[in-house]
Backbone as numpy.savetxt, mean C-alpha at the origin, in Angstrom:
# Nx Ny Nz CAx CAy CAz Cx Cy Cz
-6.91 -10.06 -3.47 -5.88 -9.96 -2.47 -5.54 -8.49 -2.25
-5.48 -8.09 -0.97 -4.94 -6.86 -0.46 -3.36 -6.70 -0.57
-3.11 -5.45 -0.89 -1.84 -5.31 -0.74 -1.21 -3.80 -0.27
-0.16 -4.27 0.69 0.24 -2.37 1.78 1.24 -2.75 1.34
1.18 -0.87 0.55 2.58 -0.59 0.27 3.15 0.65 1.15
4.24 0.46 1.74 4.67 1.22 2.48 5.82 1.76 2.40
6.13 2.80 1.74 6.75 3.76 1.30 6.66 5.08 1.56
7.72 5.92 1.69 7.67 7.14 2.12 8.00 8.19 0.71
7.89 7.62 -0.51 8.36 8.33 -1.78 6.79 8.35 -2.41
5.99 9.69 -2.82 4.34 9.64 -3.36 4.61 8.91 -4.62
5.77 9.36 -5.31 6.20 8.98 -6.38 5.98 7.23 -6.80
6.84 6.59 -5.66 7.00 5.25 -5.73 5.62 4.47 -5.34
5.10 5.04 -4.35 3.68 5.07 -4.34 2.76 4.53 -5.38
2.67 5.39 -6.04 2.01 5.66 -7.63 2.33 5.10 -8.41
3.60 4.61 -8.69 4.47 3.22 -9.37 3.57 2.13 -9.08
4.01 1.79 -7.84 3.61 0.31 -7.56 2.56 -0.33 -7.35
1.08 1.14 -6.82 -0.05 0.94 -6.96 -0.08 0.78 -8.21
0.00 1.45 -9.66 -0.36 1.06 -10.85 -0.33 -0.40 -11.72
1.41 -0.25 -11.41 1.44 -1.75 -11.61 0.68 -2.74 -11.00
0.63 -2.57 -9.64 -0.03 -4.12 -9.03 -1.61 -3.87 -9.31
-2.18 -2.79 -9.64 -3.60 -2.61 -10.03 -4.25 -3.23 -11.19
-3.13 -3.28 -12.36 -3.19 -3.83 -13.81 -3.31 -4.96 -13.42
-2.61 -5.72 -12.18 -2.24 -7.30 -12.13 -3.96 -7.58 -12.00
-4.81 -7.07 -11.04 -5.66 -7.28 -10.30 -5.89 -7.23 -8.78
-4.39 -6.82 -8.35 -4.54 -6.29 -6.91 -5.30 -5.30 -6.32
-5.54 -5.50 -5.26 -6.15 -3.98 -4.45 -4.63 -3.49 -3.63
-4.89 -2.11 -3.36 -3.76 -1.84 -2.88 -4.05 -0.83 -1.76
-3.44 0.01 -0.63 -3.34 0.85 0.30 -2.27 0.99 0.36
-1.75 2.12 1.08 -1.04 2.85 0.83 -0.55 3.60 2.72
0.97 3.06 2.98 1.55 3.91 3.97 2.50 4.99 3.73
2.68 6.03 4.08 4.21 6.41 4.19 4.75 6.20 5.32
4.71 5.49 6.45 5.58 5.49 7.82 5.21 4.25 7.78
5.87 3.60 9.05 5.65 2.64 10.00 4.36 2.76 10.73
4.41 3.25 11.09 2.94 3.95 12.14 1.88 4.03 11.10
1.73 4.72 10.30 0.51 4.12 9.87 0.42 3.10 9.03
1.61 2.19 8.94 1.05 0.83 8.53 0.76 -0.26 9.42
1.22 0.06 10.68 1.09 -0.48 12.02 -0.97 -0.66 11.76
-0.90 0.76 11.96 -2.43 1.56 12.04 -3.59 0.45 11.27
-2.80 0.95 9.83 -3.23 -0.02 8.39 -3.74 -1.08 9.02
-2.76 -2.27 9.35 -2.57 -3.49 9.43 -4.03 -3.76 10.26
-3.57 -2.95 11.53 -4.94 -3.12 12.69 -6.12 -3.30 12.52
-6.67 -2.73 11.25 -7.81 -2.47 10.32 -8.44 -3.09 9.70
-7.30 -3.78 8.86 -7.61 -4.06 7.49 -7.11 -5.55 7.66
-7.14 -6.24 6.86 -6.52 -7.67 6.70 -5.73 -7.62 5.24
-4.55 -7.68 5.22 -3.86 -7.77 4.11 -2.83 -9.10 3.57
């Protein structure tokens, strides 16, 4: 399972990719709206 995290903190970022990585998630990564808009268009999450 894909998962967009969209956050504007690199910090929090890096949190939540880690954690959900251990689970077995895949993850990507926004800081705005716009490029998760972008993301979304792309990708299937």
């Amino acid at each position: 399972m894909n998962i967009l995290i969209v956050e504007d903190d690199k910090q929090v970022i890096s949190t939540i990719t880690q954690i959900l990585e251990r689970l077995g998630y895949q993850t990507d990564a926004a800081e705005t709206g716009e490029d998760a808009v972008k993301k979304v268009k792309e990708k299937r999450f």
